[in-house]
Every structure is written in structure tokens, then in C-alpha cells.
N, CA, C and O atoms as a GROMACS GRO file, in nm:
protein
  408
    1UNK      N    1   0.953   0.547  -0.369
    1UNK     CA    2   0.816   0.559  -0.413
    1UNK      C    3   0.753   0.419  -0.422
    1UNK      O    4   0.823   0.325  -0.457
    2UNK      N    5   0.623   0.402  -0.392
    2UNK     CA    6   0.553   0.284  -0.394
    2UNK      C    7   0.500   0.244  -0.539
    2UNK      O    8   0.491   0.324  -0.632
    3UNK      N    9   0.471   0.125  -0.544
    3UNK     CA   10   0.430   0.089  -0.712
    3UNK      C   11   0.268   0.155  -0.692
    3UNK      O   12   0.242   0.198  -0.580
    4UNK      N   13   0.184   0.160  -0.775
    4UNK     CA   14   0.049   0.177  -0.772
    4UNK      C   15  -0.006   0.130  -0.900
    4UNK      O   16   0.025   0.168  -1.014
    5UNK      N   17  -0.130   0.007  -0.850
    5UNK     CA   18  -0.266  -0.012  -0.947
    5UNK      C   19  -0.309   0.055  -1.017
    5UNK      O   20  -0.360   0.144  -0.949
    6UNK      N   21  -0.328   0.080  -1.143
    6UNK     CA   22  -0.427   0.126  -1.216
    6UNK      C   23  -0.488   0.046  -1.308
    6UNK      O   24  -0.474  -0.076  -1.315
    7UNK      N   25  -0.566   0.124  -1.389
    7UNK     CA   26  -0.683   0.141  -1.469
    7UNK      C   27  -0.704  -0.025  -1.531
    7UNK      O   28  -0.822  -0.062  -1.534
    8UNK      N   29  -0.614  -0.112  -1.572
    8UNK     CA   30  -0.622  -0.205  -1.651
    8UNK      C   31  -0.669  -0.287  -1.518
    8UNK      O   32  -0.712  -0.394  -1.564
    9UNK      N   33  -0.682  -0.290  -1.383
    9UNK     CA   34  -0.704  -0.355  -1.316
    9UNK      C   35  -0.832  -0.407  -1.307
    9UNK      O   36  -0.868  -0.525  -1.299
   10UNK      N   37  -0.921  -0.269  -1.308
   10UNK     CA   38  -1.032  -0.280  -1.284
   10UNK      C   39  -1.099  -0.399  -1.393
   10UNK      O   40  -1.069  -0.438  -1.506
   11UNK      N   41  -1.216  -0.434  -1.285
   11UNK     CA   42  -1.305  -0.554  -1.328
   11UNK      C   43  -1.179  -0.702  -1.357
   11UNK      O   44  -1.216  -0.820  -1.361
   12UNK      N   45  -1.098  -0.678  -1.366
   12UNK     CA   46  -0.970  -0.749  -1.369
   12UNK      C   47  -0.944  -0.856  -1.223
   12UNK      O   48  -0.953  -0.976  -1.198
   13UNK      N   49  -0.914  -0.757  -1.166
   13UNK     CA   50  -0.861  -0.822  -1.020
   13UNK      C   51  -0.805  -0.940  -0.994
   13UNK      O   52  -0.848  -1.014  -0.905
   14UNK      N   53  -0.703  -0.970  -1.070
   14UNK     CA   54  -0.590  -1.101  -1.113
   14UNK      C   55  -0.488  -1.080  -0.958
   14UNK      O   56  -0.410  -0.987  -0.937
   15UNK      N   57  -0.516  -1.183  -0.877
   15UNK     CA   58  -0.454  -1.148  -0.762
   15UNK      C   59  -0.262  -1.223  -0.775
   15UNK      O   60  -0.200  -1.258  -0.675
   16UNK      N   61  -0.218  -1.229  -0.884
   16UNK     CA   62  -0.101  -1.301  -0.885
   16UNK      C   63   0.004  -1.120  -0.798
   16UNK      O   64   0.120  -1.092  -0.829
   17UNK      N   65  -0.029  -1.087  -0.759
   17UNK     CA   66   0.043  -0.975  -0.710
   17UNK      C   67   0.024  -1.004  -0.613
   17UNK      O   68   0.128  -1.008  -0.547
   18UNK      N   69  -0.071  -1.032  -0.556
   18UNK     CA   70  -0.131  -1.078  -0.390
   18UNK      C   71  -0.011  -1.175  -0.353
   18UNK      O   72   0.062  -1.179  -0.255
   19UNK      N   73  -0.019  -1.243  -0.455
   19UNK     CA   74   0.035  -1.391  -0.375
   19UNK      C   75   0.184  -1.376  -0.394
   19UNK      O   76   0.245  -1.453  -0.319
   20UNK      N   77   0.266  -1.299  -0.474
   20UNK     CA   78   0.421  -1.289  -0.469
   20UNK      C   79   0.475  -1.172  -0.352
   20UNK      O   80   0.589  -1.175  -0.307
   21UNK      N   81   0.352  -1.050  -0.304
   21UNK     CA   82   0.403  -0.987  -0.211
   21UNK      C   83   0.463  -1.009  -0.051
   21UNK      O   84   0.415  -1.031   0.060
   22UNK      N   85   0.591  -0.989  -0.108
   22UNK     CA   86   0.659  -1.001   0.080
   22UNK      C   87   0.606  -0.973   0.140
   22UNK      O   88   0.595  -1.059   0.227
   23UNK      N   89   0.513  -0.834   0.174
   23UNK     CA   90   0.467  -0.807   0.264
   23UNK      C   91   0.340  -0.784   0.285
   23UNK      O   92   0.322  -0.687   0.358
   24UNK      N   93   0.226  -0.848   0.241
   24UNK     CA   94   0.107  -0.846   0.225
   24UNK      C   95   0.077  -0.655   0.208
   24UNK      O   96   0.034  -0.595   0.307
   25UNK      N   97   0.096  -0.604   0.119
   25UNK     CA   98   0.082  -0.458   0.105
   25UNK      C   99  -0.086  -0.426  -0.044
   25UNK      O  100  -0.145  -0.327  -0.087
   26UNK      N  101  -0.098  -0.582  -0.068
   26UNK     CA  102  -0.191  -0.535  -0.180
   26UNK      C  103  -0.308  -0.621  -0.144
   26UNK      O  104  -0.302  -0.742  -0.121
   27UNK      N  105  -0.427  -0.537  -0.143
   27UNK     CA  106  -0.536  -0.591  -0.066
   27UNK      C  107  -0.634  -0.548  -0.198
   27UNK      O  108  -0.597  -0.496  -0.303
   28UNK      N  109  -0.791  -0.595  -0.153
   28UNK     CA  110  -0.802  -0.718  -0.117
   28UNK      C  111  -0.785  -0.856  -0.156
   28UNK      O  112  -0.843  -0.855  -0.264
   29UNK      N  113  -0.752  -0.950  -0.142
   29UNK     CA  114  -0.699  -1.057  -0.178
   29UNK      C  115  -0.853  -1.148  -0.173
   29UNK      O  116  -0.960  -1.135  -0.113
   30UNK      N  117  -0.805  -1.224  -0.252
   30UNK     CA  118  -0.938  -1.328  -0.282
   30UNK      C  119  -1.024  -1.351  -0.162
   30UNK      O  120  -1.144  -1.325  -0.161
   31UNK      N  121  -0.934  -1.418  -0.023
   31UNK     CA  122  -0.974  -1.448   0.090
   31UNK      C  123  -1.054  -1.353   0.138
   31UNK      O  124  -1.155  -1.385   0.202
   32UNK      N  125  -1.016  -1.208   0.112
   32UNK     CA  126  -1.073  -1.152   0.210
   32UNK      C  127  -1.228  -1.088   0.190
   32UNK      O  128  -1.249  -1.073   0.070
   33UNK      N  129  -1.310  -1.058   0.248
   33UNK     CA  130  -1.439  -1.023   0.274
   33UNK      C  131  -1.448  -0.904   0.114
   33UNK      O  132  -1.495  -0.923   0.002
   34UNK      N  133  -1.394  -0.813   0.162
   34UNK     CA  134  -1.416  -0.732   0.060
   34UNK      C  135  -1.383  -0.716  -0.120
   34UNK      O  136  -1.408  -0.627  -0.201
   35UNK      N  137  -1.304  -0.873  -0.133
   35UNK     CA  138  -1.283  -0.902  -0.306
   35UNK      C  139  -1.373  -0.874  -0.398
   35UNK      O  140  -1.334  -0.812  -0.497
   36UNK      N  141  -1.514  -0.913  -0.389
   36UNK     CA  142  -1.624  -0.956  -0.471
   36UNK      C  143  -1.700  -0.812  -0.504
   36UNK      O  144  -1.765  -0.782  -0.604
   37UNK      N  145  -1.661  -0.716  -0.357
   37UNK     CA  146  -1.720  -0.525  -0.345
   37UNK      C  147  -1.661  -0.483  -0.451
   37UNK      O  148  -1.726  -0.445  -0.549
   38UNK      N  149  -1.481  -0.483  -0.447
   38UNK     CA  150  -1.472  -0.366  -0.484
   38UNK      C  151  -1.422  -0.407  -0.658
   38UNK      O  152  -1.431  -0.510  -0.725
   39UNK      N  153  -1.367  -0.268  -0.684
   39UNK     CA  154  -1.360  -0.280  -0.863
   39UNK      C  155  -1.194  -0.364  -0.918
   39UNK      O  156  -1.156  -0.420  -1.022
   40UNK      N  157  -1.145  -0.340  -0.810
   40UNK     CA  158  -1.012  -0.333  -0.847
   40UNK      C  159  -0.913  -0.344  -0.722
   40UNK      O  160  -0.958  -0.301  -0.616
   41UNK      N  161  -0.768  -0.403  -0.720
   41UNK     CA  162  -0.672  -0.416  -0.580
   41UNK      C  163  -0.619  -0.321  -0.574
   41UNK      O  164  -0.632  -0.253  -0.676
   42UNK      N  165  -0.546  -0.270  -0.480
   42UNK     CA  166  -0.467  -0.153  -0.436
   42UNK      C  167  -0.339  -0.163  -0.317
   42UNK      O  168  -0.314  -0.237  -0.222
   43UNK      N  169  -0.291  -0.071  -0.366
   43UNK     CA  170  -0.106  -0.152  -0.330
   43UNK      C  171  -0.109  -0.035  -0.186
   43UNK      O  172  -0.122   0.080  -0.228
   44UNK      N  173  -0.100  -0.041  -0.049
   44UNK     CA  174  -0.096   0.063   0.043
   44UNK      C  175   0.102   0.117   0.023
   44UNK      O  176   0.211   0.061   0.018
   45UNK      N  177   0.046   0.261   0.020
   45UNK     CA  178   0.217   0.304   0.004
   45UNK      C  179   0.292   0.332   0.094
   45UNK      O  180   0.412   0.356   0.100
   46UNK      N  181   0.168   0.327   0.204
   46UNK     CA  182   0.321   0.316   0.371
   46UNK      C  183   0.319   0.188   0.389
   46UNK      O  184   0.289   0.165   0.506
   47UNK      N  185   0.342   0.064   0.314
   47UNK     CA  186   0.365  -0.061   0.320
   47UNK      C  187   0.450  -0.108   0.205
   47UNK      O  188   0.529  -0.198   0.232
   48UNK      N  189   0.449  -0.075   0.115
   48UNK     CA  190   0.536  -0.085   0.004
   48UNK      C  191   0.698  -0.102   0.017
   48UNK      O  192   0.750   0.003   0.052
   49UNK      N  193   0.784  -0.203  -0.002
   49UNK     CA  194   0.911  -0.181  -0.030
   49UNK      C  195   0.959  -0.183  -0.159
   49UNK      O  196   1.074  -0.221  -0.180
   50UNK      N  197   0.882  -0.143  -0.254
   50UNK     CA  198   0.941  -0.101  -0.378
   50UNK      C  199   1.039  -0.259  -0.403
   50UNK      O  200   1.162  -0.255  -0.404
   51UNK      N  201   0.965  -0.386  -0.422
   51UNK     CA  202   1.106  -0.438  -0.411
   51UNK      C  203   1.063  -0.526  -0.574
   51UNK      O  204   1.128  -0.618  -0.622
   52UNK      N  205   0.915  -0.454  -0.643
   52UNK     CA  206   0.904  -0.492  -0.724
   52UNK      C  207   0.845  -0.610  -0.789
   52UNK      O  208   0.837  -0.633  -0.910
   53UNK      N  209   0.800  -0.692  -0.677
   53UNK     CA  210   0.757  -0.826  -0.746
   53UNK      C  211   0.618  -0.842  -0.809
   53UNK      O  212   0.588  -0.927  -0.894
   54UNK      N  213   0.568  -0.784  -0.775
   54UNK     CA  214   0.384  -0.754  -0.819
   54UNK      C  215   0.408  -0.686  -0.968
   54UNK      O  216   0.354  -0.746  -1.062
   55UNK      N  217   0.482  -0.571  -0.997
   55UNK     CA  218   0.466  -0.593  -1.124
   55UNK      C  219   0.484  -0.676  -1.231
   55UNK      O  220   0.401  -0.642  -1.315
   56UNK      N  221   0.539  -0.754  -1.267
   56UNK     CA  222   0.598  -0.846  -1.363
   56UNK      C  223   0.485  -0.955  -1.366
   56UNK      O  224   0.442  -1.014  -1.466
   57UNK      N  225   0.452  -0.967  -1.251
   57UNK     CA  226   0.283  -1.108  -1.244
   57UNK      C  227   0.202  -1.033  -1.326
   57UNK      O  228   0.152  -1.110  -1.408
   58UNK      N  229   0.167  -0.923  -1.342
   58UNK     CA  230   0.034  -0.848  -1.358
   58UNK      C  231   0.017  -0.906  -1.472
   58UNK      O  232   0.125  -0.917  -1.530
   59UNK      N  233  -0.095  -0.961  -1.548
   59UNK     CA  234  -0.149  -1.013  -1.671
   59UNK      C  235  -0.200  -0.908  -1.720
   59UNK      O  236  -0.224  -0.915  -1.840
   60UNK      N  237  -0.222  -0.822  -1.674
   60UNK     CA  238  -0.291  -0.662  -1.764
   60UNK      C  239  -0.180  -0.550  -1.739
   60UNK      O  240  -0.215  -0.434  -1.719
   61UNK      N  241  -0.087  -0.576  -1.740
   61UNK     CA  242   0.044  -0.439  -1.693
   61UNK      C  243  -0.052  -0.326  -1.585
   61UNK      O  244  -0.091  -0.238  -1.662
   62UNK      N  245  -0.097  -0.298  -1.456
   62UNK     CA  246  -0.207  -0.249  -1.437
   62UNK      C  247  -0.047  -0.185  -1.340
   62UNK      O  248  -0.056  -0.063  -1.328
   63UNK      N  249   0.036  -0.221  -1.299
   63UNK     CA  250   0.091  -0.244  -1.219
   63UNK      C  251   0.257  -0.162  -1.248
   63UNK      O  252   0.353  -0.198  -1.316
   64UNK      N  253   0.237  -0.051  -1.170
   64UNK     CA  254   0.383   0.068  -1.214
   64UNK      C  255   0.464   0.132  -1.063
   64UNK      O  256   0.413   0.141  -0.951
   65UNK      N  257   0.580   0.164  -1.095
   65UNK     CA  258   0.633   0.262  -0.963
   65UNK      C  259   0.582   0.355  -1.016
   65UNK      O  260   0.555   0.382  -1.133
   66UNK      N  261   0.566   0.433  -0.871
   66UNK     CA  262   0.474   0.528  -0.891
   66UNK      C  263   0.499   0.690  -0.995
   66UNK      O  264   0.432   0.772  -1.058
   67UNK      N  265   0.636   0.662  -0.961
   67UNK     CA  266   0.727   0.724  -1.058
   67UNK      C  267   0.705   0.717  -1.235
   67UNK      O  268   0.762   0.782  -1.323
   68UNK      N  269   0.641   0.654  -1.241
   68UNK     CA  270   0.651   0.568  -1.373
   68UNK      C  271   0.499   0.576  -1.456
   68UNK      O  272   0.488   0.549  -1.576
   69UNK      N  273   0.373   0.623  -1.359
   69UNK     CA  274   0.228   0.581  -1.401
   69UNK      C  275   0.219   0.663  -1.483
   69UNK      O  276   0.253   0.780  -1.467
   70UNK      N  277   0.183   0.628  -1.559
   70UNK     CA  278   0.116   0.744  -1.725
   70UNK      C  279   0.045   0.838  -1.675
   70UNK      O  280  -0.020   0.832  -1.570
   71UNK      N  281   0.056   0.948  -1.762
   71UNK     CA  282   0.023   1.052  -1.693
   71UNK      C  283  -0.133   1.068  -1.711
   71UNK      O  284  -0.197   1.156  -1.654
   72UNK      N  285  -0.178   0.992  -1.778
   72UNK     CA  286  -0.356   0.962  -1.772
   72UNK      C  287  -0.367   0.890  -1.688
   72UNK      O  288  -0.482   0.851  -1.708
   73UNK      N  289  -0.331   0.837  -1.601
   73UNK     CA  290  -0.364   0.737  -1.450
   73UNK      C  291  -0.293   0.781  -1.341
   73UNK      O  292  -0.291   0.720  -1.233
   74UNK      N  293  -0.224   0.904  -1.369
   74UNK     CA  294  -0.190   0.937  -1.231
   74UNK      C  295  -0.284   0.999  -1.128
   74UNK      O  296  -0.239   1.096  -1.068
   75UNK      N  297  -0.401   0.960  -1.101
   75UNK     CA  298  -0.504   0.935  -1.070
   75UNK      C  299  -0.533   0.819  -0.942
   75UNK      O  300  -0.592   0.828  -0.834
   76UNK      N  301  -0.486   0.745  -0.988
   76UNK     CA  302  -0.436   0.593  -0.920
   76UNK      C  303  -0.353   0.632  -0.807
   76UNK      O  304  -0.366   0.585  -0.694
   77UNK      N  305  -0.258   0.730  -0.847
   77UNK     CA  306  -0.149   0.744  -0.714
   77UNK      C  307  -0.211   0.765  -0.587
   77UNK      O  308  -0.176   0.708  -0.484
   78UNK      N  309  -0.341   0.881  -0.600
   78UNK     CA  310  -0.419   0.877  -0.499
   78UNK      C  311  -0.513   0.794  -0.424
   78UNK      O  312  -0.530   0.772  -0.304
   79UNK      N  313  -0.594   0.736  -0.582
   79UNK     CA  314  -0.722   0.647  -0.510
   79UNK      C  315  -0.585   0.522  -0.432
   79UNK      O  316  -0.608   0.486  -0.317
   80UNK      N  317  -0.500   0.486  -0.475
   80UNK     CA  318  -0.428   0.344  -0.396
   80UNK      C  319  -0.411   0.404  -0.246
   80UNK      O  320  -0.434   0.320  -0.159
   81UNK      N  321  -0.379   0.522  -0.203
   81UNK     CA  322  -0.352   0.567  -0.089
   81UNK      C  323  -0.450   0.606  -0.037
   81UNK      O  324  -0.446   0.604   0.086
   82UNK      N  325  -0.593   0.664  -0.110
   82UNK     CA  326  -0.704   0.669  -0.012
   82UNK      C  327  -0.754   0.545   0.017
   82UNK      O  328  -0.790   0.525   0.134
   83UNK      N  329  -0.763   0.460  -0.060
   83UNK     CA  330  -0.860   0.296  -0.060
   83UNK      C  331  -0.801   0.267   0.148
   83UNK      O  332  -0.859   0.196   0.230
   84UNK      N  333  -0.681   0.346   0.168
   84UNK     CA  334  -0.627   0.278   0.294
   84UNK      C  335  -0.618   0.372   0.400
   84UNK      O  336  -0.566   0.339   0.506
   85UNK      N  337  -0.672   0.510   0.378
   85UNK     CA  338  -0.637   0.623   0.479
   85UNK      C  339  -0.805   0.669   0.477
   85UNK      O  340  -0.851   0.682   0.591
   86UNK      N  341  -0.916   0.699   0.348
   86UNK     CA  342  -1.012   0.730   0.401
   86UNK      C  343  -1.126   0.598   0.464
   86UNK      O  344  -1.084   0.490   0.507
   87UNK      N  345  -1.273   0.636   0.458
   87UNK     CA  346  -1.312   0.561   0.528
   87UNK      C  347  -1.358   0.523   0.434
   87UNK      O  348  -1.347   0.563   0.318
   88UNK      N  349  -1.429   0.419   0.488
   88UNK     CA  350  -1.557   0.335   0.323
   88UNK      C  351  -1.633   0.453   0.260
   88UNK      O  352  -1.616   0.488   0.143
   89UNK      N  353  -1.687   0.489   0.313
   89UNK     CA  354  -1.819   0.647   0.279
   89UNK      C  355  -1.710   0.752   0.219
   89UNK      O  356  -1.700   0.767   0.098
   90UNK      N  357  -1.645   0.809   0.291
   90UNK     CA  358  -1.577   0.871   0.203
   90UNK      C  359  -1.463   0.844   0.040
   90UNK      O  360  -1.426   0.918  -0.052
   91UNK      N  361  -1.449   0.738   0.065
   91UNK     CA  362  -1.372   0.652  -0.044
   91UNK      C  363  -1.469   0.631  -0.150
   91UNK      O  364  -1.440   0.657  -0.267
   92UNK      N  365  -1.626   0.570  -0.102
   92UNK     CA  366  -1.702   0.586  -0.159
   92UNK      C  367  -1.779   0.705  -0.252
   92UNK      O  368  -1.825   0.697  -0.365
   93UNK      N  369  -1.774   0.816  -0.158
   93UNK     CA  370  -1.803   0.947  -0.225
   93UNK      C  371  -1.722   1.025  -0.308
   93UNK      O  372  -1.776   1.115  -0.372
   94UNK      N  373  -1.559   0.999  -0.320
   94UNK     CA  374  -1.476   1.031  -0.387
   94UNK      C  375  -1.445   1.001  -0.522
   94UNK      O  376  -1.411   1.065  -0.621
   95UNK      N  377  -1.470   0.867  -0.490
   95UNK     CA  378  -1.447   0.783  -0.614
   95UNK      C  379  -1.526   0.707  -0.683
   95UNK      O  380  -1.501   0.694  -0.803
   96UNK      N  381  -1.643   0.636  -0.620
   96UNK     CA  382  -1.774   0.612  -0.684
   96UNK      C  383  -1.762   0.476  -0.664
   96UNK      O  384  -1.852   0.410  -0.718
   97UNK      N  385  -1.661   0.401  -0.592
   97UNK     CA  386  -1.663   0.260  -0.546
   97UNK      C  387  -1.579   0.230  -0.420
   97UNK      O  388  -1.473   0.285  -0.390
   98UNK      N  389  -1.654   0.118  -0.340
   98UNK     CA  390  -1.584   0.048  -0.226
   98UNK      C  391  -1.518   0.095  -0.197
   98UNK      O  392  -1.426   0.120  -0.274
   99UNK      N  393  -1.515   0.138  -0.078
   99UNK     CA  394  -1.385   0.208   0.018
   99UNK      C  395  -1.375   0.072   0.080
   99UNK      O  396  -1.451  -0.021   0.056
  100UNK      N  397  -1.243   0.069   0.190
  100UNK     CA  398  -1.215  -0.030   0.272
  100UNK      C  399  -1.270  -0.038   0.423
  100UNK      O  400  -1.246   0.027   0.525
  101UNK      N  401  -1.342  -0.128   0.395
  101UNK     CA  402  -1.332  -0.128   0.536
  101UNK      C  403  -1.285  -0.166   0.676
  101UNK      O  404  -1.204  -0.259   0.677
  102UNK      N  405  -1.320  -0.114   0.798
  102UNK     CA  406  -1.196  -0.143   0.902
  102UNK      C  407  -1.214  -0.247   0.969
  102UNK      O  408  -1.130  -0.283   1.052
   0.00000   0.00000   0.00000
């Protein structure tokens, strides 16, 4: 199972998860175009190796296996996997902020 972002993230967006991931799996990162859009980062879960390092940086604990997210944010499990499978507009209409764009 993949870790997934939640709730403490938002307006947050402390990228020390960005910068310890092996595999660039948590977007958007400062650099990129879309930081400043959206509310909050998001971990993609067909990229994930569970290998753990993003949680322990998190300065707001925002940051869980997915196994693990409180059951008031399991919520998160989805928006982290749509932010990367729907489109901006629809991400947008789902959830009420920034989808990604391609």
C-alpha cells in the first residue's frame, strides 16, 4: 500500500517529503509550475515504494501508509490517486481544488 497526504497538509505544503523521495512520487514540488495552485502535495500510488521516508520529515504528521489513515481522512486515499489519474476539470469538480495538470 502507498503512504497518502492528508488533511494537516493543506495550506501547509512543507516539501521536506519532496526532497527525501527516492523516487520523485510526491508532487508538486516547489520547482514546479503548479506549487503556488494547489492546496496541498500528493503522493502518486502507482509510484510509491512504501519505503517510508516522507513520513518522518512531515512537520504536520499529514503523512500515513495508507493502511494506517484515520478513518476521518480516508478521504485522502482517493483525492492522492485522483490529483494523478483525473484531469484538472475533473479533479477540480470533485474536489473543489487544482487538479494536475498534463
Amino acid at each position: 500500500m502507498a503512504f497518502v497526504i492528508t488533511q494537516p497538509c493543506i495550506g501547509t505544503k512543507d516539501t521536506a517529503c519532496v526532497e527525501v523521495c527516492p523516487v520523485d512520487c510526491i508532487h508538486p514540488g516547489k520547482s514546479e509550475e503548479q506549487y503556488d495552485e494547489v492546496e496541498q502535495l500528493y503522493i502518486n500510488p502507482d509510484e510509491c515504494i512504501e519505503c517510508g521516508a516522507c513520513e518522518p520529515v512531515c512537520p504536520v504528521q499529514a503523512i500515513f501508509p495508507e493502511d494506517d489513515v484515520p478513518d476521518d481522512a480516508k478521504s485522502f486515499i482517493e483525492k492522492n490517486a485522483d490529483w494523478y489519474s483525473l484531469s484538472a476539470e475533473d479533479f477540480q469538480a470533485k474536489w473543489g481544488s487544482p487538479g494536475k495538470k498534463s
